[in-house]
C-alpha positions, 0 to 999 in steps of 0.5 A: 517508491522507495527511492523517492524517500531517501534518507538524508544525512542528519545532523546532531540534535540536542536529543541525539546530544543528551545521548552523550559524546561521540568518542572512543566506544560511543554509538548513538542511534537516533530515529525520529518514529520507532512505531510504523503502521503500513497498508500492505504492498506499500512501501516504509522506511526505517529511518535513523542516523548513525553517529559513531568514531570510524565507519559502523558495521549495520546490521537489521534482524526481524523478529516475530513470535518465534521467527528470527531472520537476519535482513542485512548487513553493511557499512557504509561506503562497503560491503552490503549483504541482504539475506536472500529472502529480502534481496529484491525489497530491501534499500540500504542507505549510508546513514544506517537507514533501511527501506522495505518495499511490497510489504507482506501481512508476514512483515509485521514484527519487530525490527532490530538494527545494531551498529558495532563499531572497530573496537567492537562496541555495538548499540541496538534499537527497535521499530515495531512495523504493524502491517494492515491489510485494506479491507476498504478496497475489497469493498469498493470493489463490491460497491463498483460491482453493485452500481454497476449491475444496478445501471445494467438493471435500470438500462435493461427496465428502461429499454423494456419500457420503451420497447413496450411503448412502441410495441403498443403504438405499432399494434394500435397502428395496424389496428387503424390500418385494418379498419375501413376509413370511410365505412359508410353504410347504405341504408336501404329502406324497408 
């Protein structure tokens, strides 16, 4: 799913411009949403452009309470190298953007890239990743069980008044078919 949300390549804004020049040390990250809230196994994407002189080294940090763990690194057009723990879940792309995939509860946290440049200058910036679980699911699952034994109850009240009904009509059949049609009685006089 990820692949479906490419991140493209942006070009300079007047916000990412009132962030000052681009030259020799400059490193400039935009993004345009830093708060992201997901529903679990779903997937988000850490937007953000990059603008720098030279190719940037990219690197994501999660963070968590006492939890520190490297994601990534990369540059663009170069090496990549995911930690292995997100090894199958994370999406790089060239504009310093990252993809997670089948996110976890764990996943909530606080994400941290930073760009370093050649000369060894480097800018962080921050996203905060709320990761919620789906709580409607477990009670639509309930909801699709109660209907479902509510049918199977009015199907099996409906068969049992129907098979009473012909139960009914079959007894007073055979009561009919025992009794004489024509009981004529002689009478006899005295």
């Amino acid at each position: 799913m990820i692949d479906k949300m490419r991140a493209p390549l942006q070009s300079v804004t007047p916000q990412q411009a009132r962030l000052g020049p681009v030259g020799a040390g400059a490193i400039s990250i935009w993004s345009p949403q830093q708060s992201l809230t997901r529903p679990v196994q779903q997937d988000v994407l850490f937007s953000v452009d990059i603008s720098c002189v030279g190719i940037p080294t990219i690197q994501w940090t999660f963070m968590s309470g006492r939890v520190s763990r490297d994601i990534g690194a990369w540059q663009p057009g170069g090496f990549t190298n995911v930690s292995e723990d997100y090894m199958d879940r994370v999406h790089t792309y060239t504009n310093g953007s990252m993809g997670l995939s089948d996110l976890r509860i764990q996943d909530a946290g606080f994400y941290v890239i930073t760009a370093t440049e050649l000369s060894g200058s480097s800018k962080d910036e921050g996203f905060v990743l709320k990761v919620e679980e789906v709580l409607y699911e477990d009670l639509q699952y309930l909801a699709v069980f109660a209907v479902g034994l509510v049918s199977l109850a009015g199907f099996l009240m409906v068969s049992m008044w129907l098979m009473d009904k012909a139960y009914c009509r079959i007894k007073a059949w055979r009561q009919r078919r025992q009794m004489p049609e024509n009981d004529v009685t002689d009478l006899q006089p005295l």
